[in-house]
C-alpha positions as CSV (number, residue, x, y, z in Angstrom):
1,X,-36.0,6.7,-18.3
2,X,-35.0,9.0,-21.6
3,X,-38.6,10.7,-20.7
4,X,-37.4,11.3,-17.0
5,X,-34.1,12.7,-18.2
6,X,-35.9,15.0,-20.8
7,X,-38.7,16.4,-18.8
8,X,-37.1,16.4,-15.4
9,X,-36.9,19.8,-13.5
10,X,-33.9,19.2,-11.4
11,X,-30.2,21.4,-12.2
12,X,-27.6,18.9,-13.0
13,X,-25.7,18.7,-9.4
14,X,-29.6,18.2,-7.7
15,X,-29.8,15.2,-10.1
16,X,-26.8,13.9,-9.7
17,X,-27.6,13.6,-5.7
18,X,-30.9,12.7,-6.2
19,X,-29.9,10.2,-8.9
20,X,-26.5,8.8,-6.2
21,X,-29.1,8.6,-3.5
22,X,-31.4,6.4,-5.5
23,X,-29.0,3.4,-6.3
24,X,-27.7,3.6,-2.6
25,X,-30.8,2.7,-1.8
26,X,-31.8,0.2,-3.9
27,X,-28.4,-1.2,-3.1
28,X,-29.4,-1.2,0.9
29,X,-32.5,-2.9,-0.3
30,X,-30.8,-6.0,-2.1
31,X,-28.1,-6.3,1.1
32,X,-30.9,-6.8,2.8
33,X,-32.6,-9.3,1.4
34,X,-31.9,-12.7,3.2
35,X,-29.9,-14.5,0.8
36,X,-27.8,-11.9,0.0
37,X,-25.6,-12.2,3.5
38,X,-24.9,-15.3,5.4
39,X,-26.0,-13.6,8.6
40,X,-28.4,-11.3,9.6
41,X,-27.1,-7.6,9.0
42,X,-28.4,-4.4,10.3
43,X,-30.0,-1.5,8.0
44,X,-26.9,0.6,9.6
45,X,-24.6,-1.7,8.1
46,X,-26.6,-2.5,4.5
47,X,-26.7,1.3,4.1
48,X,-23.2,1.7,5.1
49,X,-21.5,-1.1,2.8
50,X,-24.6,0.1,-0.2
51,X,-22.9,3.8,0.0
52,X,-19.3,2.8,0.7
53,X,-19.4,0.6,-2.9
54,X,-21.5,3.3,-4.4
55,X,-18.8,6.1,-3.6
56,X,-16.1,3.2,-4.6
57,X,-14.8,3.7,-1.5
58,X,-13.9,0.3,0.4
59,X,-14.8,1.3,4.1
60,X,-16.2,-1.9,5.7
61,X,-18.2,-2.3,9.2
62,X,-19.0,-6.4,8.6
63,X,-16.3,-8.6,6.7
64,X,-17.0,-8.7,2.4
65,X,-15.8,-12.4,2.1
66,X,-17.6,-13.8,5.2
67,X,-20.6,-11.9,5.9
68,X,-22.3,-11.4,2.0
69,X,-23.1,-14.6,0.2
70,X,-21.9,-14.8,-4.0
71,X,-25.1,-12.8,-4.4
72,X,-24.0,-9.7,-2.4
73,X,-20.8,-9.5,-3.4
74,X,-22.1,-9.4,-6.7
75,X,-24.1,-6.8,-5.7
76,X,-21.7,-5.3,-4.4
77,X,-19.1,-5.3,-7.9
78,X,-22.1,-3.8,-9.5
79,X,-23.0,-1.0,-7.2
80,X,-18.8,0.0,-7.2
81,X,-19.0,-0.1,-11.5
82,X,-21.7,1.6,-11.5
83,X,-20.2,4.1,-9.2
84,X,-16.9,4.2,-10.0
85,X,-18.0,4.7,-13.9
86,X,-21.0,7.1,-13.1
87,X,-24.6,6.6,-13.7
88,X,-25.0,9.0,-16.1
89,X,-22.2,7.3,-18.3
90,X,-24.3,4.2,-18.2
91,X,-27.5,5.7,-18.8
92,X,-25.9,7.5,-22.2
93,X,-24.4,4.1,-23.0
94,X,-28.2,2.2,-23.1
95,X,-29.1,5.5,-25.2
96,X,-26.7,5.1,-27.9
97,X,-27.0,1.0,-28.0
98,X,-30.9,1.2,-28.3
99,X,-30.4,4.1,-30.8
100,X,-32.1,6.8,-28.4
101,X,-30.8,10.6,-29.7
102,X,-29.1,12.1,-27.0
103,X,-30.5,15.7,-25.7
104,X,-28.7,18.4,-24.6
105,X,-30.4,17.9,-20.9
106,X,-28.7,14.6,-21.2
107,X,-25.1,15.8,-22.1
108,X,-25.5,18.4,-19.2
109,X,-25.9,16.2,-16.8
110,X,-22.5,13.7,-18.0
111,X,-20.9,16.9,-18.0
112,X,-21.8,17.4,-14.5
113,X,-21.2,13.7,-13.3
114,X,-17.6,13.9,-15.6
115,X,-16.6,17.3,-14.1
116,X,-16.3,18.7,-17.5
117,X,-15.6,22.2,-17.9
118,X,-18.0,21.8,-21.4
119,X,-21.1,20.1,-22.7
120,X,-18.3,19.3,-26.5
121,X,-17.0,16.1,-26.4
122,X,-18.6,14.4,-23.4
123,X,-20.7,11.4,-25.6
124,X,-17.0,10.6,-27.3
125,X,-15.5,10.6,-23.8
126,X,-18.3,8.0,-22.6
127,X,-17.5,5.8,-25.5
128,X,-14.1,5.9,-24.4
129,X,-14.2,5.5,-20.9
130,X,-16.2,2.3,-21.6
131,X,-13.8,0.6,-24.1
132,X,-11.2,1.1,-21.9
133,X,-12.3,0.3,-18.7
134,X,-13.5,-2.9,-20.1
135,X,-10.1,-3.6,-22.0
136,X,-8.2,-2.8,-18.9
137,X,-10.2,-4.6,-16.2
138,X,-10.5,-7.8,-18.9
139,X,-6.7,-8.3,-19.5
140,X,-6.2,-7.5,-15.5
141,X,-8.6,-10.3,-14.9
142,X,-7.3,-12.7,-17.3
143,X,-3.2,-11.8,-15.6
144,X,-4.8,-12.2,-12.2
145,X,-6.6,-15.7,-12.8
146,X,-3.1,-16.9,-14.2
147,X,-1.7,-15.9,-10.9
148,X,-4.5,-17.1,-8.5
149,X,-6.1,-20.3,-9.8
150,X,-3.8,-22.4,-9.8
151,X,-3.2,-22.2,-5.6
152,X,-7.4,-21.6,-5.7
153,X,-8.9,-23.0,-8.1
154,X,-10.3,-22.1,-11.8
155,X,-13.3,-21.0,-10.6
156,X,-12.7,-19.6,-7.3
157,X,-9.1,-17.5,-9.0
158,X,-11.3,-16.5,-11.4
159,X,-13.8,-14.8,-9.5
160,X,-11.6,-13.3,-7.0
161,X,-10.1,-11.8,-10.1
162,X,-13.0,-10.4,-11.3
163,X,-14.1,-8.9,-8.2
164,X,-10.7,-7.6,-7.1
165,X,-10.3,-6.1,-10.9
166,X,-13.3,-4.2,-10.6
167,X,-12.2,-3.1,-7.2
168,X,-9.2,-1.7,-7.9
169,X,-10.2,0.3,-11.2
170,X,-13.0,2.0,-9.7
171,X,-10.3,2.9,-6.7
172,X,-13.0,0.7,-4.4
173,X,-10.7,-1.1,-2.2
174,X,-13.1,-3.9,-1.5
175,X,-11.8,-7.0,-0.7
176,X,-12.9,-10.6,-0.4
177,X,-10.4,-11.8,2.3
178,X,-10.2,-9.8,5.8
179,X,-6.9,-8.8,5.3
180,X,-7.3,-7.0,1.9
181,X,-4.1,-7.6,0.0
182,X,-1.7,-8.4,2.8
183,X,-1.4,-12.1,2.4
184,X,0.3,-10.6,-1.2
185,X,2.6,-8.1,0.3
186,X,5.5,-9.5,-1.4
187,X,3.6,-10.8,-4.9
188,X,5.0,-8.3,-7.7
189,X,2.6,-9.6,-9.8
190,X,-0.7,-8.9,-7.3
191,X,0.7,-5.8,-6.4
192,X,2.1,-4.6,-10.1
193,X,-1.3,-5.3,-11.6
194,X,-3.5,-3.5,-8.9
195,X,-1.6,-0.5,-8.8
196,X,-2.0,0.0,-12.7
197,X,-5.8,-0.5,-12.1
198,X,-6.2,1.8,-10.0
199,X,-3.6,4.2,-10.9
200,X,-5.2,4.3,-14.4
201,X,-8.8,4.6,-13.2
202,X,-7.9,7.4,-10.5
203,X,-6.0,9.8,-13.1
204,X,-8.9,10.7,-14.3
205,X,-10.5,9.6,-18.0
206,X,-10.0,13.2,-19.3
207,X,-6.2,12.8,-18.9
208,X,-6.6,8.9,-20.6
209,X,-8.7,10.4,-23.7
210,X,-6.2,12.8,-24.0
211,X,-3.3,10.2,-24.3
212,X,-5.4,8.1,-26.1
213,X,-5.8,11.3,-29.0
214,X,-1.9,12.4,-28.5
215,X,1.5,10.8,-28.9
216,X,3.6,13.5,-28.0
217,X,4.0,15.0,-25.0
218,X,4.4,18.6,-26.0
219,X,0.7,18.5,-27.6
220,X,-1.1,17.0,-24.5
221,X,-3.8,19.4,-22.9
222,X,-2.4,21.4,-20.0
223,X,-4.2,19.4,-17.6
224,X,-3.2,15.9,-18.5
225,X,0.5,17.1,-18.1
226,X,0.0,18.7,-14.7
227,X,-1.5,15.3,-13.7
228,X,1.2,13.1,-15.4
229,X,3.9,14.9,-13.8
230,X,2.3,16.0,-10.5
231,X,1.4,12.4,-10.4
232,X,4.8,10.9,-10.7
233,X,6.1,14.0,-8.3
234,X,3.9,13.2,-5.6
235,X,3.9,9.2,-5.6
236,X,7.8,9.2,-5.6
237,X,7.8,11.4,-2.7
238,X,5.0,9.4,-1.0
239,X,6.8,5.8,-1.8
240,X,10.5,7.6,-0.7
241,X,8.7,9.1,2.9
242,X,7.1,6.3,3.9
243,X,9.8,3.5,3.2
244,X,12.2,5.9,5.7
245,X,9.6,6.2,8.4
246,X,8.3,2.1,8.1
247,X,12.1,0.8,7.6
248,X,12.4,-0.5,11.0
249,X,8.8,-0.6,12.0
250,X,8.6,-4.6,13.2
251,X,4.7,-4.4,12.2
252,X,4.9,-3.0,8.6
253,X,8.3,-3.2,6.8
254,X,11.1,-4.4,9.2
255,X,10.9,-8.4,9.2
256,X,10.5,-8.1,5.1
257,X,13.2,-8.2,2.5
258,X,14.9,-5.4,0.9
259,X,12.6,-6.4,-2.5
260,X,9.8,-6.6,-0.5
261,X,10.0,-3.7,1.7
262,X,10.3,-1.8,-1.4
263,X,7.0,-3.0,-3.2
264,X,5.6,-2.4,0.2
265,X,6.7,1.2,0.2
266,X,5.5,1.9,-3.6
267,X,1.8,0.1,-3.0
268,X,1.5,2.0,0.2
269,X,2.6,5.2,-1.3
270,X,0.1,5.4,-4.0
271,X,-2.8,3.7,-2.5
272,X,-4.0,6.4,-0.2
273,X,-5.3,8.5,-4.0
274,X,-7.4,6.6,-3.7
275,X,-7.7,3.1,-4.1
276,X,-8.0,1.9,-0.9
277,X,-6.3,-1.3,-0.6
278,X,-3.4,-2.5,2.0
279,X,-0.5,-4.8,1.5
280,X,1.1,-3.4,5.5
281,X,-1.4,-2.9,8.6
282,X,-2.7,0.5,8.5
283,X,-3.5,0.6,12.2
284,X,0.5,-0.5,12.7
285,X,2.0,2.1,10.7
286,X,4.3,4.9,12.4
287,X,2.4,8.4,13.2
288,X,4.8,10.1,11.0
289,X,3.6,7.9,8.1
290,X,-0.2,7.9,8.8
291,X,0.1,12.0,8.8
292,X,1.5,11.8,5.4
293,X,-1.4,9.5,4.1
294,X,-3.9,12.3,5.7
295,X,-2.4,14.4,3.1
296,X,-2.7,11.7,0.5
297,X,-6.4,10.7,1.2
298,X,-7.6,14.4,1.1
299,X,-5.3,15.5,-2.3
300,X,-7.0,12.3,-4.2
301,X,-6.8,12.1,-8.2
302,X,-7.9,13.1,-11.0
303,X,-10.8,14.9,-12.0
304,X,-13.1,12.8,-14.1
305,X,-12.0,9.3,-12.6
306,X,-12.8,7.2,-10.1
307,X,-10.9,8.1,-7.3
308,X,-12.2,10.7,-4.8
309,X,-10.5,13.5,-2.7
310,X,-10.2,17.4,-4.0
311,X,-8.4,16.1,-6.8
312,X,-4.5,16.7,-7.2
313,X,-5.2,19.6,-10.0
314,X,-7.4,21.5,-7.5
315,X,-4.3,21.2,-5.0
316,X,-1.6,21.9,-7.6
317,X,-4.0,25.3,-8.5
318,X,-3.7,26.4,-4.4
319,X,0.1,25.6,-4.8
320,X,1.1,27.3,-7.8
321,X,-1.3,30.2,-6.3
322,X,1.0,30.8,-3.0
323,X,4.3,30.7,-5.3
324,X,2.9,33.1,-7.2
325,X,1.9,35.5,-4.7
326,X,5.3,34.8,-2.9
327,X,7.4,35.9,-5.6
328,X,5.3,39.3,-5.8
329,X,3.1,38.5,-8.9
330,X,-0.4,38.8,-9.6
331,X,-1.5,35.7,-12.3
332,X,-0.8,32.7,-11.8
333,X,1.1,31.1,-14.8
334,X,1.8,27.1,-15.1
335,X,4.5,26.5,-18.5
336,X,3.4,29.8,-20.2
337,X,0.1,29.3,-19.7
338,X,-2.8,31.9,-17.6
339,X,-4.7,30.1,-15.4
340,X,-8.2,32.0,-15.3
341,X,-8.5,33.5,-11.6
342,X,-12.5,31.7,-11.2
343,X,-10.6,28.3,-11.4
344,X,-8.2,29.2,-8.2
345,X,-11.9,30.7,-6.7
346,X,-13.2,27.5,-7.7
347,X,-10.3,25.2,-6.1
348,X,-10.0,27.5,-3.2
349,X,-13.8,26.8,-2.5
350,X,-13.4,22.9,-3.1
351,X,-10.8,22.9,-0.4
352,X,-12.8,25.3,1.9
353,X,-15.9,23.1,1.8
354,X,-14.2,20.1,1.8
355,X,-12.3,21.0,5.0
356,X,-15.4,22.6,6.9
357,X,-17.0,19.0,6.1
358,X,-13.8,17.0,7.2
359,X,-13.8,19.3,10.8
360,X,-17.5,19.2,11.5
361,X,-17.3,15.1,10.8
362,X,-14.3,15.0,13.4
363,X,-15.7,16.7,16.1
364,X,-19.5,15.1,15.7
365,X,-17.0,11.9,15.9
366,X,-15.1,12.8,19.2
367,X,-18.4,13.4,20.8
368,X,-20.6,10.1,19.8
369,X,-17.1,7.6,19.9
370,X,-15.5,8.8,22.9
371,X,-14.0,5.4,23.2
372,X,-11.8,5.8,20.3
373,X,-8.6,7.7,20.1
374,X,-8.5,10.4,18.4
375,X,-5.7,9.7,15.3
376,X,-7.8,7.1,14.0
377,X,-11.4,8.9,13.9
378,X,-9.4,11.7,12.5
379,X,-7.8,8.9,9.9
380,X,-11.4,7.4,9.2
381,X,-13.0,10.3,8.4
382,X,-10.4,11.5,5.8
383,X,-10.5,8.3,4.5
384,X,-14.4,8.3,4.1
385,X,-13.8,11.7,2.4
386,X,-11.0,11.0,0.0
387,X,-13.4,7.9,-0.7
388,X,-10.2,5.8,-0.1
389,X,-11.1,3.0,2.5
390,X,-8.1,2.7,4.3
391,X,-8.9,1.9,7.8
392,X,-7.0,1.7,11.3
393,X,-9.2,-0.6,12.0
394,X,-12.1,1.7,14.3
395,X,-14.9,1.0,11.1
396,X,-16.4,-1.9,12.8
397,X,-16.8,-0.2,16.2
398,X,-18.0,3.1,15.6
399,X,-21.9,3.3,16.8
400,X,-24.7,3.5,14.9
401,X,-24.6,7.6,14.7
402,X,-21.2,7.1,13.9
403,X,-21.4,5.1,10.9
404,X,-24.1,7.3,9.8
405,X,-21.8,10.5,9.8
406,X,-19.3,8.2,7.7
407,X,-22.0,8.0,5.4
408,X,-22.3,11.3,5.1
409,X,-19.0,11.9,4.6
410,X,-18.4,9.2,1.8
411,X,-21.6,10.2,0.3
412,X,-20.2,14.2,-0.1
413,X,-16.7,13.0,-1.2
414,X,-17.9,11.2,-4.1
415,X,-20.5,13.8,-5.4
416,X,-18.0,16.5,-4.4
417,X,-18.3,19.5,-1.9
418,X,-19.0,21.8,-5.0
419,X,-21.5,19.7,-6.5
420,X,-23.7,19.4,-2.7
421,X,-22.9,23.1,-2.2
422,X,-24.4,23.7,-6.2
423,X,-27.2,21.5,-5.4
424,X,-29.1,23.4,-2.0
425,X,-27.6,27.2,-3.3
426,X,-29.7,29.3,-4.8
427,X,-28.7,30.5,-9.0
428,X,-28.0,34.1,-8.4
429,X,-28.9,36.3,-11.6
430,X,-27.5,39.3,-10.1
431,X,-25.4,41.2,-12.4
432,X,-24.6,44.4,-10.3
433,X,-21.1,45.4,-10.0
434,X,-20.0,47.4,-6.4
435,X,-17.0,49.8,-5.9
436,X,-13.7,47.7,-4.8
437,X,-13.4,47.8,-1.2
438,X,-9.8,47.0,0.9
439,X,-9.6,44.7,3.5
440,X,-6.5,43.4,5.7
441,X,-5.4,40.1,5.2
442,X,-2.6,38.0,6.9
């Protein structure tokens, strides 16, 4: 493999696709094989659950818990750690273990797969990304088997917690039970421990280094504190919107208790970046509410994480962009700092291409599933491009051109809009310079 890596001829974002499409594959393969489900399943669907754990996003057309034996599910934790960690991350980590020197071709392409701005640093951030994704999912695991086994069983609490702790730090939002998480809407303890999963996994492994390095706030990188506090900004708002529009809503939070509607409203509020998983029925939830999550879904985390979407940096870049032009200036400046111009070019192109793909997928949708409304296609394939999984329930009934456009989708919001767009343009070496030219705008 090291040889591959050395001698391949591929730029970083055409590997990484190339590289994404392989293990969807293989993963399609091993669904398929007969004692991997406990029902026939159609290539449609293998490819579709193989790519929906390989982008770690939790969209489902057959049931996890009833139609995959032990051995597909366990096909299916590996394909969403894999995923959700980044094959190039693994790849380095068999390097260093076997003792294998680790090429600058090599560090490239984790600095692609990372979404690092440079190739400095990247092995130390694989090492750490490692520890603590194991540290975090192993004490989740050992909180969760506490919790479960004793109503399930040792050995059935103890796999569900395994599965579910992968899951949720790699922001998959599988499940083993139908429902998701809804039989544990009022559980502080299932729904306290999942949200630190996969709030910690989806705020992106730059921002953890950086804490990790750090004990003061004041000396933490630029980035890490935009995401700490547009973070805590944005799930507040999200936990405060949705517990006023669901209050009274008999199908989500109005038969619950005040204690429960509120742990209701906080896992539903920070689910949609991107984890995935429901404690309230999606498909029941007030319009007002699911327009909100639309937001969510397509905002996402962190860069460098598991979780999917633009990325809430990319967002806060376009934001802090219109204030500055509306109070008349011409650099955009976030707590005394420049932000360099390419990076709003670079957001503004993330958002542009993520959009066009978001629009296209809707309208293929309205045409091949015209016996769907339209709010829930329009849901699904935000969902499939946040990599989220939150459904309102139209995943199992879309047709077989359907699911394939949701593969599409999923498959683009986990490499990233930038990184397909990187991968089929072109390298321009062009270094002529042209006379300004004026155009009006607005």
């Amino acid at each position: 493999m090291r040889r591959f890596l050395t001698n391949v001829k591929l730029t970083p974002p055409q590997f990484l696709v190339f590289v994404f499409l392989g293990f969807i594959l293989l993963g399609t393969f091993l669904l398929k094989i007969p004692f991997a489900s406990t029902e026939p399943i159609s290539w449609v669907d293998a490819l579709f659950t193989s790519t929906s754990a390989m982008t770690v996003t939790g969209l489902i057309t057959v049931d996890t818990g009833t139609a995959f034996t032990v051995f597909g599910e366990c096909v299916i934790m590996l394909l969403i750690q894999v995923g959700g960690l980044g094959i190039m991350s693994f790849a380095i980590l068999i390097f260093m273990m076997i003792g294998k020197k680790i090429g600058m071709r090599q560090r490239m392409y984790v600095q692609q797969a990372l979404n690092q701005t440079t190739i400095g640093g990247v092995i130390l951030l694989v090492k750490r990304l490692f520890v603590f994704s194991i540290i975090s999912e192993l004490i989740a695991v050992i909180l969760l088997t506490i919790r479960w086994a004793p109503e399930m069983g040792l050995g059935q609490g103890l796999y569900a917690s395994v599965f579910h702790a992968i899951s949720a730090f790699n922001n998959a939002g599988f499940s083993i039970w139908s429902d998701s998480l809804m039989g544990f809407v009022g559980d502080p303890v299932v729904n306290l421990i999942i949200t630190f999963l996969f709030i910690t996994g989806g705020i992106g492994f730059t921002v953890l280094t950086d804490l990790w390095a750090e004990k003061e706030f004041r000396h933490l990188s630029l980035h890490t504190r935009l995401m700490l506090i547009g973070s805590l900004i944005i799930n507040v708002f999200a936990f405060l919107i949705i517990f006023i529009f669901e209050y009274n809503n008999p199908a989500t939070l109005g038969p619950l208790s005040s204690g429960e509607k509120i742990l209701a409203s906080y896992f539903q509020a920070v689910t949609p970046r991107t984890a995935g998983f429901n404690t309230l029925d999606i498909g029941s939830m007030e319009d007002s509410s699911i327009i909100l999550m639309l937001l969510l879904m397509f905002v996402g985390g962190g860069s460098a994480s598991t979780a999917g979407g633009i990325k809430l940096t990319t967002f806060l870049i376009i934001c802090f962009a219109v204030y500055t032009f509306l109070r008349g200036k011409y650099e955009i400046v976030i707590w005394k700092r420049t932000i360099d111009p390419h990076l709003l070019l670079k957001a503004l192109a993330i958002a542009t291409i993520g959009l066009a793909f978001i629009f296209t997928a809707i309208l293929l949708l309205s045409i091949t599933e015209r016996h769907t409304s339209m709010l829930p296609l329009i849901f699904e394939v935000f969902s499939a491009f946040g990599t989220v999984g939150l459904s309102m329930g139209v995943t199992g009934e879309l047709t077989a051109i359907g699911k394939v456009i949701i593969i599409l989708i999923m498959f683009i919001g986990k490499i990233g809009p930038l990184t397909l767009a990187f991968s089929l343009a072109r390298q321009s070496t062009e270094k002529i310079r042209y006379p300004r030219g004026d155009i009006l705008a607005g």
